[in-house]
C-alpha positions as CSV (number, residue, x, y, z in Angstrom):
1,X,8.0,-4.7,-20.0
2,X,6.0,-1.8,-18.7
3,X,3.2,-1.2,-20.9
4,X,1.4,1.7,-18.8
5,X,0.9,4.8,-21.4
6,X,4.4,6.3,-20.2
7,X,6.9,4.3,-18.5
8,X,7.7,5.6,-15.0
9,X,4.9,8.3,-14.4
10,X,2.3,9.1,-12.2
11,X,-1.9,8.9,-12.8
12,X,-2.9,12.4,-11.7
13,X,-6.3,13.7,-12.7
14,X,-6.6,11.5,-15.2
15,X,-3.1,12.7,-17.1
16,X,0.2,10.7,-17.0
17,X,2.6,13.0,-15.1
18,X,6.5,12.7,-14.4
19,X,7.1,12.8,-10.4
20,X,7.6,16.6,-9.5
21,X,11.1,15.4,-8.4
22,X,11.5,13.0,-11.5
23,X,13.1,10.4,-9.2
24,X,12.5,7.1,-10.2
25,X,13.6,3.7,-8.2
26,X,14.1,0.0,-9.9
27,X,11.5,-2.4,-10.4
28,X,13.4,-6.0,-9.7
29,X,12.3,-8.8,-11.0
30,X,12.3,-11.6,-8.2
31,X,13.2,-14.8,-10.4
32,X,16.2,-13.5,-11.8
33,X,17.0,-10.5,-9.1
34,X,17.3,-8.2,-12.6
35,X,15.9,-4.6,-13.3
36,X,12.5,-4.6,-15.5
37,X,11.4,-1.6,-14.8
38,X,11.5,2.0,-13.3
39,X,8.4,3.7,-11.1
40,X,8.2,7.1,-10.5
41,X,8.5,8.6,-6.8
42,X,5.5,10.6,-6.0
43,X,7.1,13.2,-3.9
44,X,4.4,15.3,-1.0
45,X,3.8,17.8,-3.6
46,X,2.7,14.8,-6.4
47,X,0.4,13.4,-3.0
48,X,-1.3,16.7,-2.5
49,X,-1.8,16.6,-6.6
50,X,-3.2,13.4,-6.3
51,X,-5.7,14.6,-3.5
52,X,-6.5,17.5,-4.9
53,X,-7.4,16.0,-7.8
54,X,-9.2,13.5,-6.4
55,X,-11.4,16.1,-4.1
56,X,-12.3,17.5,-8.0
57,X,-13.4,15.2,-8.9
58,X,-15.3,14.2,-6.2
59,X,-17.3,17.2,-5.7
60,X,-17.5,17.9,-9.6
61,X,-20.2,15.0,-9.1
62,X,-19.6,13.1,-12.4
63,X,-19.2,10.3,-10.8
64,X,-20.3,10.6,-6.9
65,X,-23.5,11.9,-8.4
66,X,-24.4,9.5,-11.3
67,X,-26.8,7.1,-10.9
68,X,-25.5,4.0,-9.4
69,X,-26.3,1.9,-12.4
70,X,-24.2,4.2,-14.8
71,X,-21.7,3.6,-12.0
72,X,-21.8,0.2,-12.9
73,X,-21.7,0.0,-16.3
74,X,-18.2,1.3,-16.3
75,X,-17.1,-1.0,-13.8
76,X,-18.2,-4.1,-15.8
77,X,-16.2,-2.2,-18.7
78,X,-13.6,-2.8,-16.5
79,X,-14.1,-6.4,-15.5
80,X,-14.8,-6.8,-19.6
81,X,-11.5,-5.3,-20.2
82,X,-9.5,-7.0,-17.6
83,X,-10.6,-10.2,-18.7
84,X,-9.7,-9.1,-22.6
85,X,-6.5,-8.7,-21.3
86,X,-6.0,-11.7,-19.1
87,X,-2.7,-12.8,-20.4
88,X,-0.8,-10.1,-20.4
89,X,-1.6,-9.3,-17.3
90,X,-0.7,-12.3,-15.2
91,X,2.4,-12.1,-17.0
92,X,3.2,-8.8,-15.8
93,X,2.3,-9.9,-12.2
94,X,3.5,-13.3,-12.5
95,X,7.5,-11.4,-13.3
96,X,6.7,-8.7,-11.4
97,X,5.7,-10.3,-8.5
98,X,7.5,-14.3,-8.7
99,X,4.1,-15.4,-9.4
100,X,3.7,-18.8,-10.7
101,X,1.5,-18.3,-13.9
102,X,-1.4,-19.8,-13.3
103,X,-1.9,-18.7,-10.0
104,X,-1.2,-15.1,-11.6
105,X,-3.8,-15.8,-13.9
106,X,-6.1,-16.7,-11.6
107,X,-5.6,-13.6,-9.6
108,X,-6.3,-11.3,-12.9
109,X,-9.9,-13.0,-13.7
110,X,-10.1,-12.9,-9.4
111,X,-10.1,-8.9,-9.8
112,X,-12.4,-9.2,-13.0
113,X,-14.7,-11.2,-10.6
114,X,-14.2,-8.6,-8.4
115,X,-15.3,-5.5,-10.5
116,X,-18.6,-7.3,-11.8
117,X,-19.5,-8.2,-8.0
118,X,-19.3,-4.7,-7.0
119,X,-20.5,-3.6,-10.4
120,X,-24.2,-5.5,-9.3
121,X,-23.8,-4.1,-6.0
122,X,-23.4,-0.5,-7.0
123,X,-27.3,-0.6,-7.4
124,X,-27.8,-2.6,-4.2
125,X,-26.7,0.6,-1.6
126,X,-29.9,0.6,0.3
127,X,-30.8,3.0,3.4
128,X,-33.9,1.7,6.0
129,X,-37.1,3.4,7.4
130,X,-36.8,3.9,11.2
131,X,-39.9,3.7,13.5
132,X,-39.0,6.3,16.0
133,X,-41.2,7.8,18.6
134,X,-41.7,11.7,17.3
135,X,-44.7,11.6,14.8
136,X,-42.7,11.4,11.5
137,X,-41.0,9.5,9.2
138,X,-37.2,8.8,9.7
139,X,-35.0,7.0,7.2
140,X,-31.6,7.2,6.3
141,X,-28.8,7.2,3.4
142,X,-25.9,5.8,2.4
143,X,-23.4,8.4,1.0
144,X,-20.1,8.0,-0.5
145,X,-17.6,8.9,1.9
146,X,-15.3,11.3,-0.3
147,X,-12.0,10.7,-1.1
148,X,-10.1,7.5,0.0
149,X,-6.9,6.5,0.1
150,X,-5.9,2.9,-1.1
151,X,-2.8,1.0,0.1
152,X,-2.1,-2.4,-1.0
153,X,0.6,-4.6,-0.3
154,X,3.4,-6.6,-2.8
155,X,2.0,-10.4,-2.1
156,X,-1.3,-9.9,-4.0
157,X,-1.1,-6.7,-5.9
158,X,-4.0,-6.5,-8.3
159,X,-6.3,-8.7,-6.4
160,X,-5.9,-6.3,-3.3
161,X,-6.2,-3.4,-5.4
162,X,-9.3,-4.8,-6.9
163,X,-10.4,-5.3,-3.2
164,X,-10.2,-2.0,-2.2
165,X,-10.8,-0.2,-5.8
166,X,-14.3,-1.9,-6.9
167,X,-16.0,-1.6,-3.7
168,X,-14.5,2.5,-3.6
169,X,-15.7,3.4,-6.4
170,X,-18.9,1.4,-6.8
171,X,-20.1,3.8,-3.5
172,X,-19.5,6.8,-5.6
173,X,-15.9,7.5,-3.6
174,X,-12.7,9.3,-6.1
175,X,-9.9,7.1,-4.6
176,X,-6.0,7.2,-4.7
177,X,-4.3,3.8,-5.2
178,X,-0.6,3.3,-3.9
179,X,0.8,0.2,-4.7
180,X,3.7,-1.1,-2.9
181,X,7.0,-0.5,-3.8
182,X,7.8,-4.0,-5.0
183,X,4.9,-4.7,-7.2
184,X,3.7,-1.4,-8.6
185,X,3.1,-2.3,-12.3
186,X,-0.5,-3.9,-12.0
187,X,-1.9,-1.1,-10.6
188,X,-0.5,1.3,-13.2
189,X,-2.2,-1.0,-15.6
190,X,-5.5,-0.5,-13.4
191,X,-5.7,3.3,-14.1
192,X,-5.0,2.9,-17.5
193,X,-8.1,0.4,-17.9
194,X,-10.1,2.6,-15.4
195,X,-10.0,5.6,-17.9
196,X,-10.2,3.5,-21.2
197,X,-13.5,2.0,-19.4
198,X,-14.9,6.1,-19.2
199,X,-14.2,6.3,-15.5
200,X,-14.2,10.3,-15.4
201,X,-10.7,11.7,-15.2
202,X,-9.4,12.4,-11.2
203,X,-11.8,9.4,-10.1
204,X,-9.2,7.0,-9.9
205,X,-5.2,8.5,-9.3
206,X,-2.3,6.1,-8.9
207,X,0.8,7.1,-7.6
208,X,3.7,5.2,-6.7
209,X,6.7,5.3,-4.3
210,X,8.4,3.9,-0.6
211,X,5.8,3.7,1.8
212,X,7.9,5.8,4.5
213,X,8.1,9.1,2.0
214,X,5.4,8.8,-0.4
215,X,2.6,6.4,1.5
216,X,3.3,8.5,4.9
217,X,2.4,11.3,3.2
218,X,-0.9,10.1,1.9
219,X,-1.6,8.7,5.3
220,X,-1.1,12.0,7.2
221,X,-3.0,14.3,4.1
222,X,-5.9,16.4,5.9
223,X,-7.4,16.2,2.2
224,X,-8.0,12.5,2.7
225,X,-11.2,11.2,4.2
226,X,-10.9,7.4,4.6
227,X,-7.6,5.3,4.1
228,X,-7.8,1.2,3.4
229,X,-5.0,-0.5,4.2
230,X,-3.6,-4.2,3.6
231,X,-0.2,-5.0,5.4
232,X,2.2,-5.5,8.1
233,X,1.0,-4.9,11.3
234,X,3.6,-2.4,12.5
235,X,3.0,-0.4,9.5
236,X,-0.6,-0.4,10.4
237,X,0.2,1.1,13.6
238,X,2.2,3.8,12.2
239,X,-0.4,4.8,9.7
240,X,-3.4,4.7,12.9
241,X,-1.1,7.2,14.6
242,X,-0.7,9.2,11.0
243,X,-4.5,9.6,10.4
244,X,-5.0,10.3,14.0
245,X,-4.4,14.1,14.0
246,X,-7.5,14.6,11.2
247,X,-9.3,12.2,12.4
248,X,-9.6,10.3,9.3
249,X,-11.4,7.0,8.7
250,X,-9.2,3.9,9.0
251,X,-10.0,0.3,8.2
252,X,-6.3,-1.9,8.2
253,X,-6.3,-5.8,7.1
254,X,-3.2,-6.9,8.7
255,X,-1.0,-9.5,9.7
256,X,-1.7,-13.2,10.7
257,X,-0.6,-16.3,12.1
258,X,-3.4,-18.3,11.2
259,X,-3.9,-22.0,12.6
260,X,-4.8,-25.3,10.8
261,X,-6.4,-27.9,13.4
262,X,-6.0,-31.1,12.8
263,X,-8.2,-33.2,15.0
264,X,-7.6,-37.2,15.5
265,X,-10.6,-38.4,13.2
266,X,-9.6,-35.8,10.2
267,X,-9.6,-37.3,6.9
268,X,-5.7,-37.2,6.4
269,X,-6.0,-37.5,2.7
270,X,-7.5,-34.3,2.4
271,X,-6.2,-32.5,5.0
272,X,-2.6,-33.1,4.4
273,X,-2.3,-31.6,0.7
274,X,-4.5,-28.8,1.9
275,X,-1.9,-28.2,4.6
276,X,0.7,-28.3,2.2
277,X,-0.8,-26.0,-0.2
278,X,-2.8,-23.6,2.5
279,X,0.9,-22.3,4.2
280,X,3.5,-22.8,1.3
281,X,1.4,-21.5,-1.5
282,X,2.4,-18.0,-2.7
283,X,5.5,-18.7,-1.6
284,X,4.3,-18.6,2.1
285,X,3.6,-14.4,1.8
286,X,0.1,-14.6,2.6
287,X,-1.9,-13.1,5.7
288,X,-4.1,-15.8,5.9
289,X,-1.1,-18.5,5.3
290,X,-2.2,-21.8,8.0
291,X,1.9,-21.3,9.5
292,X,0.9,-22.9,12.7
293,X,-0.4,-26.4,12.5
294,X,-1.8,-28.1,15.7
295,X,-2.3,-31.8,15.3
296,X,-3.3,-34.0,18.2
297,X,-0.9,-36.2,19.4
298,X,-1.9,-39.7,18.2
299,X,-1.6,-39.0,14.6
300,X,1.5,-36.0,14.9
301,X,4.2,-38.1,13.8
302,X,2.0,-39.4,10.5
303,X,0.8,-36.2,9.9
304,X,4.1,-34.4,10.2
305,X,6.0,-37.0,7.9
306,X,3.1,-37.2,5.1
307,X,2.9,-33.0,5.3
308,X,7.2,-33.1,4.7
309,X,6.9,-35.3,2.0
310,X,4.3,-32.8,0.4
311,X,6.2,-30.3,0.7
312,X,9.6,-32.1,-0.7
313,X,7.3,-32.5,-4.2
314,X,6.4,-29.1,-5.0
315,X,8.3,-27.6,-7.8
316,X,10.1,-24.4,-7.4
317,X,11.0,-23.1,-10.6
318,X,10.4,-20.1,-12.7
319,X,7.1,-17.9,-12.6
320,X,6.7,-18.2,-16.3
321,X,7.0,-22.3,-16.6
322,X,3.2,-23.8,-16.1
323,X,4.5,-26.2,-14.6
324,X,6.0,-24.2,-11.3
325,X,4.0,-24.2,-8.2
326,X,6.3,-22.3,-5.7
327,X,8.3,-19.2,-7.5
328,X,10.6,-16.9,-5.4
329,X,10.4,-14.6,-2.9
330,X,9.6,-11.1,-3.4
331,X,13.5,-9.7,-2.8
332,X,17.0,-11.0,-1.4
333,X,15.7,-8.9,1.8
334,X,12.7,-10.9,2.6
335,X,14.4,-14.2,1.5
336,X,17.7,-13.6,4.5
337,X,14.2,-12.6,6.7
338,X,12.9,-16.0,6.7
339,X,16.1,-17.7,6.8
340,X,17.0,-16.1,9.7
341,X,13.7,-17.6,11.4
342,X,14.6,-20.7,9.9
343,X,18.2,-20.7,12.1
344,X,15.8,-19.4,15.1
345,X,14.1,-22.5,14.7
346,X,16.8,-25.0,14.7
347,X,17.8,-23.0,17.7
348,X,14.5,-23.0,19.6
349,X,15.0,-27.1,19.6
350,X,12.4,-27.5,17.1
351,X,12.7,-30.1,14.7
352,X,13.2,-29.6,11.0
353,X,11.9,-32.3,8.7
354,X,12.6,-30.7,5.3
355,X,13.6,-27.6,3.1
356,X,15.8,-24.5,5.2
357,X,17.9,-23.9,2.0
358,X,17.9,-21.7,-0.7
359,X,18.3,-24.1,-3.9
360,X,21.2,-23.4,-6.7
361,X,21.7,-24.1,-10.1
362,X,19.4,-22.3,-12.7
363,X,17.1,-20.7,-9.6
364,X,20.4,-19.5,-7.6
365,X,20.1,-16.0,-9.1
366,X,16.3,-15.6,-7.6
367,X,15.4,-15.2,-4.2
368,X,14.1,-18.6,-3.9
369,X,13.8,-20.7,-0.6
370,X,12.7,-24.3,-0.5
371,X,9.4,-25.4,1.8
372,X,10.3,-25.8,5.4
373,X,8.5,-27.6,7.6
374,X,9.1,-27.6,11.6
375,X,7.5,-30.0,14.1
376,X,7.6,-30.9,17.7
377,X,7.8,-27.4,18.1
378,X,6.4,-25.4,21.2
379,X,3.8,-22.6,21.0
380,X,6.0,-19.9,22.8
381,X,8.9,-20.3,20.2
382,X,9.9,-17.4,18.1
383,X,8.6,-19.5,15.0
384,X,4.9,-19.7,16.3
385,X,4.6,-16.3,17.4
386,X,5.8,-14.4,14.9
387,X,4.9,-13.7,11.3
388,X,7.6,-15.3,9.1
389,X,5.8,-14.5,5.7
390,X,7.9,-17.0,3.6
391,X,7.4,-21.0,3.3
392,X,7.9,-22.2,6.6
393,X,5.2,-24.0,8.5
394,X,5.6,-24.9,12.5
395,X,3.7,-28.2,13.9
396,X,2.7,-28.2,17.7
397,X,1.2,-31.6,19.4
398,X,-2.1,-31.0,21.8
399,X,-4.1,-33.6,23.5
400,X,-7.5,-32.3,23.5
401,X,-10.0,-29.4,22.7
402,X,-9.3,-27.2,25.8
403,X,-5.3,-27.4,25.5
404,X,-5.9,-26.7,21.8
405,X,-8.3,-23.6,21.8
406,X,-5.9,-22.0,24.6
407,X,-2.8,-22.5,22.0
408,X,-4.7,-20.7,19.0
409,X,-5.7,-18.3,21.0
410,X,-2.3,-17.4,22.2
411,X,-1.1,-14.7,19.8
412,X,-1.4,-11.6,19.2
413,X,-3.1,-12.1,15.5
414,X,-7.0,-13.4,14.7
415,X,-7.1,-13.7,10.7
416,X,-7.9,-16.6,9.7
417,X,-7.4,-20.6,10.3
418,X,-8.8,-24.1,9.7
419,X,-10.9,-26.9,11.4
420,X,-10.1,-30.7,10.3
421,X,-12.5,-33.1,11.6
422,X,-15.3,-35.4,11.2
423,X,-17.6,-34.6,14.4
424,X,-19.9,-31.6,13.3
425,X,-20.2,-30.8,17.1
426,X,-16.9,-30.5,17.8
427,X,-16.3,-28.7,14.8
428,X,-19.1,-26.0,15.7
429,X,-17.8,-25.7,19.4
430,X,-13.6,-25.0,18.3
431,X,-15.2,-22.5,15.5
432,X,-16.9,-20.7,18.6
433,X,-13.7,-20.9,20.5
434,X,-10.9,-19.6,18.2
435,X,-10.6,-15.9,18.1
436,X,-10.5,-14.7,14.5
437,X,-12.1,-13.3,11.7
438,X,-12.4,-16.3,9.0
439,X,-12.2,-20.2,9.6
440,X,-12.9,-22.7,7.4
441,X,-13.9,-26.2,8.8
442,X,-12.5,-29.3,6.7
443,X,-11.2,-26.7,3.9
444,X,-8.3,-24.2,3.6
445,X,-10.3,-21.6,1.6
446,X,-10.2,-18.4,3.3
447,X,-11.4,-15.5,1.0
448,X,-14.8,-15.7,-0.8
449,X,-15.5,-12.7,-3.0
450,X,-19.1,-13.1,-1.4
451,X,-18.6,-13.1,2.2
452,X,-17.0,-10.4,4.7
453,X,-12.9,-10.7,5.0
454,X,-11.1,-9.7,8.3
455,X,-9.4,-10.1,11.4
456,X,-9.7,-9.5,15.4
457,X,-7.2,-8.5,17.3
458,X,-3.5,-7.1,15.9
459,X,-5.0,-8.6,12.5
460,X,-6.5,-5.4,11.7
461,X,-10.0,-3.4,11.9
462,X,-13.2,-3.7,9.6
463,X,-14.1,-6.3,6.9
464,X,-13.4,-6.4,2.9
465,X,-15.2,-8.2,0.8
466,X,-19.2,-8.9,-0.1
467,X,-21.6,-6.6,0.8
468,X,-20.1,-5.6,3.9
469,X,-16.9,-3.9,2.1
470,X,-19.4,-1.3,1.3
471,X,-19.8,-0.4,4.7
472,X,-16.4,0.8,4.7
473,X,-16.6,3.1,2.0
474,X,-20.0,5.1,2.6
475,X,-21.4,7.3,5.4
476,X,-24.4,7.0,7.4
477,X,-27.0,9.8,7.0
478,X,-30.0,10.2,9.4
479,X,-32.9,12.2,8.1
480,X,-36.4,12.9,9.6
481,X,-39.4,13.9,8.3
482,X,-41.8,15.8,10.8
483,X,-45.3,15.0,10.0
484,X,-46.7,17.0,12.9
């Protein structure tokens, strides 16, 4: 199934290349817990390739020098060739990652999208003018910031690659893309579209392996000169205290326990299926998944019975059938992760109104869990603290805007979260209140290709997305003119 130029290899300076180690691990397909592939392990001698390949290509100046708008004219080749390509694609990703199809094929014209955004804004990097006191004029630059390192995470493979790679190289940057370990076969198909689009060889280099051999040693390179990262918090962490020691740029989109408020006067018909589909889509293994709903008291036990009949009706089934809207897992692992949160649950006295189990038959082989939905749960349990990643949602009562703002707040995490309700002022005023980097009021849409994406607090540092991604990838030059 792997249809990069050479099956388990490395993108080096714009040649397919064997690990220097020629280790290889298995690529398993989460629907039937089967091998479909093999991925190279890019040992610390392929990393440094990769880097110094990357710095070549950097300060050759093909590409950090060319005018932005021949910049962009290979990224739209990109998008074009993406989009020609649509199909196949989302397959790969759909097996690769338990994808249900459609959503996998909305993810692969998502990163299309994402490549002709950044592709308009490659000619939109604009410095300022300064008044300043001395008699002169000052202004400033925006400059590419060199090479960058680009680590994305299993749930959303080639949209978070697209995230990370458009905005990277529409600033002029040579980047280094590792996927993770799960789900690298997308972004091998990404180089191999980057170079048949004329992307100059060395501009773009994936390499693939474990994040603690492989990704640590890109993290900790002194050739490296920023490093985006999308992931688990902890990891995040570890690779802060990595790039420390060189001083190295950092921006990390991390974890989340996001909230979805239900207010008293919300309109119920909308807000239940869009709390059913906003935590148990994707299988749950989302960042900005709404995990935690708080829903005040006099509607709770309507809300939490209408929201656990929702989620009774979704079809698990496999990534490949249309008609699937909840596919596996990504592994075994993470599946006996969540169910041990499930037990922790039952254990905590919360009350479980549906799913916990992983089904049989025809889906026993994947790692496949069915839609769990807690309620009369309390915000210091285990289950609303913690990031479960998988399909379980946890439903906690309040009794008014106060209480309600000081349980959202309480958590270490500030991604992303909703706002049901039909008062515009109270809508405004809970927006204000809840500490996080994205909310959506009467709607569960999180991510706009337009518009900045991030978090406060343990949910990471910076914003993707729109025009201020581009921030993230370009330095800030000062320059004066003395006219004295």
């Amino acid at each position: 199934m792997v249809t990069v130029e050479s099956p388990a290899r490395l993108l080096i300076g714009g040649e397919w290349r064997s690990g220097q180690e020629e280790k290889t691990f298995d690529i398993v397909e989460p629907a039937t817990s089967e091998v479909m592939a093999r991925a190279a392990v890019a040992s610390p001698t392929d990393v440094d390739r990769a880097v110094k390949a990357a710095r070549e290509a950097f300060e050759g100046g093909a590409w950090s020098d060319a005018p932005a708008s021949a910049r962009a004219k290979v990224l739209y080749k990109i998008a074009e060739l993406i989009r020609a390509d649509v199909d196949r694609l989302a397959t790969l990703e759909a097996r690769n990652a338990g994808k249900p199809i459609r959503d996998a094929r909305d993810e692969v014209l998502g990163a299309a999208q994402c490549f002709e955004y950044y592709a308009g804004a490659a000619t939109r990097i604009f410095g300022e003018t300064i008044p300043v006191t001395a008699p002169g004029l000052d202004f400033t630059l925006r400059e590419p910031v060199g090479v960058v390192a680009l680590i994305v995470p299993w749930n959303f493979p080639l949209t978070i690659a697209s995230w990370k790679v458009a905005p990277a190289l529409a600033a002029g940057n040579a980047a280094i893309l590792k996927p993770a370990s799960y789900t690298p076969l997308t972004a091998l198909e990404l180089g191999r579209i980057a170079l048949e689009a004329g992307l100059p060889e060395g501009v773009l280099n994936v390499i693939t392996g474990p994040g603690a051999t492989t990704g640590n040693a890109l993290a900790g390179h002194p050739g490296v000169d920023k490093i985006a990262f999308t992931g688990e918090t902890l990891t995040g962490v570890s690779i802060l205290q990595q790039a420390a020691p060189n001083i190295t740029r950092v921006s990390l989109e991390l974890g989340g326990k996001s909230p979805n408020i239900i207010f008293q006067d919300a309109d119920l018909e909308k807000a239940v299926p869009a709390a059913v589909n906003s935590v148990f889509g994707n299988a749950g293994q989302d960042c900005c998944a709404r995990s935690r709903a708080f829903v005040h008291r006099s509607i709770a036990e309507e809300f939490d019975q209408r929201v656990a009949a929702g989620s009774r009706q979704l079809t698990l089934g496999d990534p490949l059938d249309p008609a699937t809207e909840i596919g596996p897992l990504i592994s075994m692992k993470q599946r006996e992760r969540v169910q041990a949160y499930v037990e922790v649950g039952q254990r905590e006295g919360a009350r479980m109104l549906s799913g916990g189990s992983a089904p049989g038959g025809a889906l026993a082989r994947g790692s496949y869990l069915e839609p769990t939905v807690f309620d009369r749960a309390d915000n210091r349990m285990r289950i609303a603290q913690e990031e479960i990643f998988g399909p379980v949602l946890t439903i906690i009562p309040f009794d008014d805007e106060d209480e309600v703002l000081r349980l959202v707040n309480d958590t270490p995490y500030g991604l992303s979260g909703s706002i049901w309700t039909r008062d515009i002022g109270r809508a405004l005023r809970v927006a204000r209140g809840v500490k996080t980097g994205v909310l959506s009021i009467n709607s569960s849409r999180s991510v706009h290709q337009e518009a900045p994406f991030g978090g406060y607090k343990r949910s990471g540092i910076g914003r993707e997305l729109g025009m201020h991604a581009l921030q993230l990838y370009t330095e800030v030059k000062n320059v004066f003119v003395s006219l004295e």
